[in-house]
C-alpha positions in Angstrom: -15.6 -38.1 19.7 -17.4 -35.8 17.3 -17.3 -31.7 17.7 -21.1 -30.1 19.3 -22.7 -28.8 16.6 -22.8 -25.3 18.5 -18.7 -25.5 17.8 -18.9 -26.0 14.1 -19.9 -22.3 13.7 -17.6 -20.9 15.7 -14.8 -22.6 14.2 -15.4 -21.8 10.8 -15.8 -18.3 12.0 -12.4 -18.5 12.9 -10.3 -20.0 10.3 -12.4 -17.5 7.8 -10.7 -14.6 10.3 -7.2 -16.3 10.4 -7.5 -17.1 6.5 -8.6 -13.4 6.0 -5.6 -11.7 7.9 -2.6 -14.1 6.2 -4.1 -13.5 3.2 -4.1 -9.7 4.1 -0.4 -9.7 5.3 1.0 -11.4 2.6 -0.4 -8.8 0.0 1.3 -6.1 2.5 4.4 -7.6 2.6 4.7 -8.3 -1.4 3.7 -4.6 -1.5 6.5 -3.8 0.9 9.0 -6.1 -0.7 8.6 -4.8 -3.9 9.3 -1.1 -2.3 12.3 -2.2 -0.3 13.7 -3.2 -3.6 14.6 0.7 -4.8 16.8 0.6 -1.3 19.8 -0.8 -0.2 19.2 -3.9 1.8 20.6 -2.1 4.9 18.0 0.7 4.9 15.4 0.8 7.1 11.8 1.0 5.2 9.1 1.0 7.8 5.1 2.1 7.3 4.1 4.9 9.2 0.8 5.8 8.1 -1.7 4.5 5.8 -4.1 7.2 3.8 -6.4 7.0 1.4 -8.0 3.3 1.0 -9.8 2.0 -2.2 -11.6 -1.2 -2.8 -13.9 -2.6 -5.8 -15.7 -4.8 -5.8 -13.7 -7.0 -7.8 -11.1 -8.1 -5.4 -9.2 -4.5 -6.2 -7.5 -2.8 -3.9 -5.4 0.6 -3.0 -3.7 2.1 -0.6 -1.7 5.0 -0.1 1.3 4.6 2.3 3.7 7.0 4.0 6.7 5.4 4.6 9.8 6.3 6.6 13.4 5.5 5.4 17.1 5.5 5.8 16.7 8.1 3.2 13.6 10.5 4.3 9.9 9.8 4.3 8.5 9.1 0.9 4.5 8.5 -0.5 3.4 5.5 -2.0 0.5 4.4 -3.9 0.3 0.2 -3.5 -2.2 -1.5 -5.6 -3.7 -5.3 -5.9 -5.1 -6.2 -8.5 -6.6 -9.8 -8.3 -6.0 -12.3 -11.3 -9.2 -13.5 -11.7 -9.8 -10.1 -12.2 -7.5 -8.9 -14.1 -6.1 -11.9 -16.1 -3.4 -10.0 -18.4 -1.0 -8.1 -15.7 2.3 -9.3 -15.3 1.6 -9.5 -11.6 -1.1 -8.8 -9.2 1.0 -5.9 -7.0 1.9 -2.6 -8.4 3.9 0.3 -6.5 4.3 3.3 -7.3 6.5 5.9 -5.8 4.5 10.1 -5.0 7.2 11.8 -3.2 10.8 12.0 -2.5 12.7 13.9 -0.5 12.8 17.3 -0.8 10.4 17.1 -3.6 7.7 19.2 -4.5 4.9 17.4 -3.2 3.2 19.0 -0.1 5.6 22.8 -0.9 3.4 26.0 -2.2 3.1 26.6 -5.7 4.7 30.0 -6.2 3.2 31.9 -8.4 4.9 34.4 -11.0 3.8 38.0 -12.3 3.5 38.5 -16.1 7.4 40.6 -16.0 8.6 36.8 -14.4 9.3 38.3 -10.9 7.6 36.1 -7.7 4.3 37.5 -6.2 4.9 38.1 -2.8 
């Protein structure tokens, strides 16, 4: 017995989606793997918010991510960068760590007088 022909579109409609959102997750969780890494295998790393998104044309892709932790919350700029692409990286994911605790991201910048004393 052969599938309608009204089913053929629908189908492909749907293993395009399913193909589309594994191929979406993996490239999260190899961003998030490569993150847990810099913490202790016992430490809680979980995604709380995504930011800013970027996408070329290309296939490239970036993301900012706030992340909470074991250790505080922390910023994180993830990148993809396909292979066809970009043919001479090492590998197609890239981290890289904003913030950390108590750091200066996000705090006023205090400004000094010309005698070195704070401006109030």
């Amino acid at each position: 017995m052969s599938a309608s022909p009204k089913y053929i579109p629908l189908t492909a409609v749907l293993l395009l989606f399913v193909w589309s959102v594994a191929s979406a997750s993996s490239v999260e969780s190899s961003w998030l793997g490569l993150i847990k890494e810099n913490f202790a295998p016992s430490c809680a790393v979980t995604l709380t918010k995504v930011g800013k998104t970027v996408s070329g044309n290309n296939g490239l892709r970036s993301e900012q991510w706030f992340l909470q932790t074991c250790q505080g919350k922390f910023e994180y700029w993830v990148s993809y960068y396909p292979t066809s692409a970009f043919p001479n990286r090492t590998s197609p994911y890239e981290v890289k760590q904003v913030s950390k605790p108590g750091g200066s991201v996000g705090t006023p910048n205090i400004s000094f007088k010309a005698d070195g004393s704070a401006a109030a």
